[in-house]
C-alpha positions as CSV (number, residue, x, y, z in Angstrom):
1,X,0.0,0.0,0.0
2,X,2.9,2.5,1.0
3,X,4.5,1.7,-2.3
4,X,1.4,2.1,-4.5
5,X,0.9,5.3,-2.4
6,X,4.2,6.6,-3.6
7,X,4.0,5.4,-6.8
8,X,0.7,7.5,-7.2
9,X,2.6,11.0,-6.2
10,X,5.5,10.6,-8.5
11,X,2.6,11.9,-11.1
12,X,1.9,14.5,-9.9
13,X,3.5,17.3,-12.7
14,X,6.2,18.6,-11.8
15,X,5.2,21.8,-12.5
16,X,2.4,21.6,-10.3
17,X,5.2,21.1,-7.2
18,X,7.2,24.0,-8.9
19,X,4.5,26.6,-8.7
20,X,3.5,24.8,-5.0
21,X,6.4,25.7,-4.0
22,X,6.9,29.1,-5.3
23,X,3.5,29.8,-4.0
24,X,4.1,29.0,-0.9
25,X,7.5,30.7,-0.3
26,X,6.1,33.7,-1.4
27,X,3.8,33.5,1.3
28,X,6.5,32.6,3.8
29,X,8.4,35.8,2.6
30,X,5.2,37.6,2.8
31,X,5.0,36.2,6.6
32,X,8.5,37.4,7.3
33,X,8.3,41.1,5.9
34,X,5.0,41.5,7.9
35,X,5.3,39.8,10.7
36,X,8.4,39.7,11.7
37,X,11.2,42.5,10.1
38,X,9.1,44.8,10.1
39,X,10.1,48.5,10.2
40,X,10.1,48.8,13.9
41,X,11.6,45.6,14.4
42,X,14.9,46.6,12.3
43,X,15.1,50.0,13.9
44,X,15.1,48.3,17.1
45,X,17.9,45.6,16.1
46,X,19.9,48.5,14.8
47,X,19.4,52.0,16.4
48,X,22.3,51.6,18.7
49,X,24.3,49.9,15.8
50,X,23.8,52.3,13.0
51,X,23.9,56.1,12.4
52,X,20.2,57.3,12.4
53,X,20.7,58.2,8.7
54,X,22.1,55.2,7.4
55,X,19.3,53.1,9.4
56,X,16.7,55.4,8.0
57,X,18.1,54.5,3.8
58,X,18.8,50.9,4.8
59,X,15.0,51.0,5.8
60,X,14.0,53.4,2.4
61,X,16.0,51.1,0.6
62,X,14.8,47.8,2.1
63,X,11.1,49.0,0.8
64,X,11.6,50.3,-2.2
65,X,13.1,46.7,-3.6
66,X,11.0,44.8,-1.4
67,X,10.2,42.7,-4.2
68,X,14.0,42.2,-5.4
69,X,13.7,39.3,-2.4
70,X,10.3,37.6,-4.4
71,X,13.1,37.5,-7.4
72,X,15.9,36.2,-5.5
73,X,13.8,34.0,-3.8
74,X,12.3,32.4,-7.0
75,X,15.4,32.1,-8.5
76,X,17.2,30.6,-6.2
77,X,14.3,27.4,-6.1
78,X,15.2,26.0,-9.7
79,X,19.0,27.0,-9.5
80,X,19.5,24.8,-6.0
81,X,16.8,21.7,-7.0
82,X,18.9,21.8,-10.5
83,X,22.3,21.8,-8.7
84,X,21.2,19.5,-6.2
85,X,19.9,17.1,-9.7
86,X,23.1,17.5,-11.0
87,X,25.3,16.0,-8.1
88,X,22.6,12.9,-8.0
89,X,22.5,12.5,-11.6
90,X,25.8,11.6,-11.5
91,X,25.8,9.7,-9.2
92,X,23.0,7.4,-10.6
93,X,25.2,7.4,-14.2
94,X,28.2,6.1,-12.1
95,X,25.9,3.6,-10.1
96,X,24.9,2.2,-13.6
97,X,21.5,3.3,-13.0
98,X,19.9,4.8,-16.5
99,X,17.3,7.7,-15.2
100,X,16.7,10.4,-17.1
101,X,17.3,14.1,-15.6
102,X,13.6,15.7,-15.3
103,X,12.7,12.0,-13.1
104,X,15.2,13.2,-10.5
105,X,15.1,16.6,-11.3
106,X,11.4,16.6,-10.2
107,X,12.8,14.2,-7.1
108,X,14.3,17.3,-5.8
109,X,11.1,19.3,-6.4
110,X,9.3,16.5,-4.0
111,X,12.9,16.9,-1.7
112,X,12.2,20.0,-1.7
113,X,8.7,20.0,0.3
114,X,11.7,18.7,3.4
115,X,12.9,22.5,3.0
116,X,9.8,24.5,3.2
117,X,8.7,22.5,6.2
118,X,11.9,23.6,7.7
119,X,11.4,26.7,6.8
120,X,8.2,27.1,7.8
121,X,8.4,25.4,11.0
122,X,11.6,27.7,11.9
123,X,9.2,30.8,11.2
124,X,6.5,29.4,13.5
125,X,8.7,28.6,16.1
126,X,10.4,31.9,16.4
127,X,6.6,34.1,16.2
128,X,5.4,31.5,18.6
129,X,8.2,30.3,20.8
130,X,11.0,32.8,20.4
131,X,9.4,36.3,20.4
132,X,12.1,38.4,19.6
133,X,12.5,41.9,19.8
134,X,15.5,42.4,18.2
135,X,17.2,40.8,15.8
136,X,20.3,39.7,18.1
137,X,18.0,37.1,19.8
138,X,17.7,35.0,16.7
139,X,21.8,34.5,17.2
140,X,22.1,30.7,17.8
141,X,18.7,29.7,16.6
142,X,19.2,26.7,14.4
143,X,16.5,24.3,15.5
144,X,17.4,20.4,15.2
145,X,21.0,21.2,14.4
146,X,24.3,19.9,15.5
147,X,25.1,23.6,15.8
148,X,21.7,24.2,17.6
149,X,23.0,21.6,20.4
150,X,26.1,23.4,20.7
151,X,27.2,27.1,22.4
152,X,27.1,28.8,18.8
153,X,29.6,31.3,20.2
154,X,31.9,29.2,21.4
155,X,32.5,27.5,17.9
156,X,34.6,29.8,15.4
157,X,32.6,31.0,12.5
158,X,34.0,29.7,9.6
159,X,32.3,26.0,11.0
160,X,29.4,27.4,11.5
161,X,27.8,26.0,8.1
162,X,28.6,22.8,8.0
163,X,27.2,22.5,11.7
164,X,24.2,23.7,10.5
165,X,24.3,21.8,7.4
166,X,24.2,18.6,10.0
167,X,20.5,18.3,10.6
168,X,17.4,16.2,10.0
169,X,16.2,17.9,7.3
170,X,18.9,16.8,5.5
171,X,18.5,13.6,5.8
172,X,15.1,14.2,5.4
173,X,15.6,15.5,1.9
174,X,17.6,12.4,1.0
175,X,15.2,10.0,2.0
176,X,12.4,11.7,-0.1
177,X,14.5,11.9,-2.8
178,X,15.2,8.4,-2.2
179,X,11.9,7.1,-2.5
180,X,11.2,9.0,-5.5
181,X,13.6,7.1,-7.5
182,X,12.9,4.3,-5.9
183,X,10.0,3.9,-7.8
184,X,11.4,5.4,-11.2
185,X,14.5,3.0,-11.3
186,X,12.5,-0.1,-9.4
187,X,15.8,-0.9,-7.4
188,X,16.0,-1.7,-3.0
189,X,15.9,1.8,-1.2
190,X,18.7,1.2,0.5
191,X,20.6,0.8,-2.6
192,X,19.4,3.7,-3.8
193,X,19.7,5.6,-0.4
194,X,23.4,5.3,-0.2
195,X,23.8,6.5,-4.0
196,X,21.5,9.8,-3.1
197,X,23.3,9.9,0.1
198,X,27.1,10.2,-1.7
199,X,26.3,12.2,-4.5
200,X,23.9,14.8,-3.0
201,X,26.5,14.5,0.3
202,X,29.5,15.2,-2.3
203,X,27.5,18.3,-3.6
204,X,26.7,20.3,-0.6
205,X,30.3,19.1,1.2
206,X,31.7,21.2,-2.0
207,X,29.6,24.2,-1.4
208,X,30.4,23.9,2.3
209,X,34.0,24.1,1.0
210,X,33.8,27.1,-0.9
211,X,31.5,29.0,1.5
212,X,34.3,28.2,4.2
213,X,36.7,29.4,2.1
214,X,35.1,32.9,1.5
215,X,34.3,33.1,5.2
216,X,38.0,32.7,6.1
217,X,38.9,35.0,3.0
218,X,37.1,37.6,5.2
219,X,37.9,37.0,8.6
């Protein structure tokens, strides 16, 4: 039954899940600029921080491209589920498994569902939970982390990513994924598993790498 279940959602379009997906980031990012930074919010985080004129253009300019972020956000959705497709597509090709690239290209769409969760469960937390006034109390917030279970400021910066990189969502995402193509390449999850596991593992370790490497640049 769980199979035939999961063999009924992989066809569902995947443009369907795309435009699911931007729908309903827009309305997290609707959420945020509302609910949370809102004007008074920022000038709190940043009165004692900032000259009163460069907090009041920051703010000018914050709402005047307001929408830039809706962009950003939307592009960044096909970019990272086509990067993401990428790294597992090769890995399936040296596996010896034959899938084409929109089957596990639409996998990341339905890995991708893991993300918003994530994202939207963070959001509800911190209105709910959290509270914060300024923006200094989110410091440290990185829910079902490694870094979460650590003293954020007691661990240098530069490690910061891949500790929060080291969460269940992750592994989340790869066992999604992993059922998806499952059913597309009829092989034993687990077999499967470990090849999503490597290749998508391989890809984010490398932009881990590079983002470390620009943080320490900086430093």
């Amino acid at each position: 039954m769980r199979q035939t279940a999961i063999s009924r959602i992989t066809r569902i379009d995947g443009w369907v899940l795309f435009y699911i997906l931007l729908i309903m980031y827009a309305l997290y990012q609707f959420g945020m600029n509302n609910a949370l930074l809102t004007k008074d919010f920022i000038v709190r985080s940043y009165e004692e921080l900032l000259p009163a004129n460069t907090l009041t253009g920051f703010i000018h300019f914050r709402e005047r491209f307001e929408w830039a972020g809706y962009v950003i956000m939307f592009s960044m959705i096909p970019i990272k589920v086509s990067y993401s497709a990428i790294c597992i597509n090769t890995g399936t090709l040296l596996a010896g498994y034959d899938v084409r690239f929109t089957r596990i290209f639409k996998a990341g769409l339905f890995g991708e569902f893991v993300f918003l969760f994530a994202t939207l469960f963070q959001f509800a937390w911190i209105l709910t939970v959290l509270r914060p006034e300024v923006i200094q109390d989110l410091e440290g917030f990185y829910p079902l982390s490694l870094l979460g279970l650590l003293n954020s400021e007691s661990v240098p910066g530069w490690i910061h990513l891949p500790l929060q990189k080291l969460n269940l969502f992750e592994l989340g995402y790869v066992v999604v994924v992993s059922e998806i193509l499952k059913v597309y390449t009829r092989t034993d999850f687990r077999k499967i598993f470990i090849i999503v596991a490597i290749s998508y593992g391989f890809g984010l370790l490398l932009l881990i790498a590079v983002a470390m490497f620009l943080t320490l640049q900086t430093m």
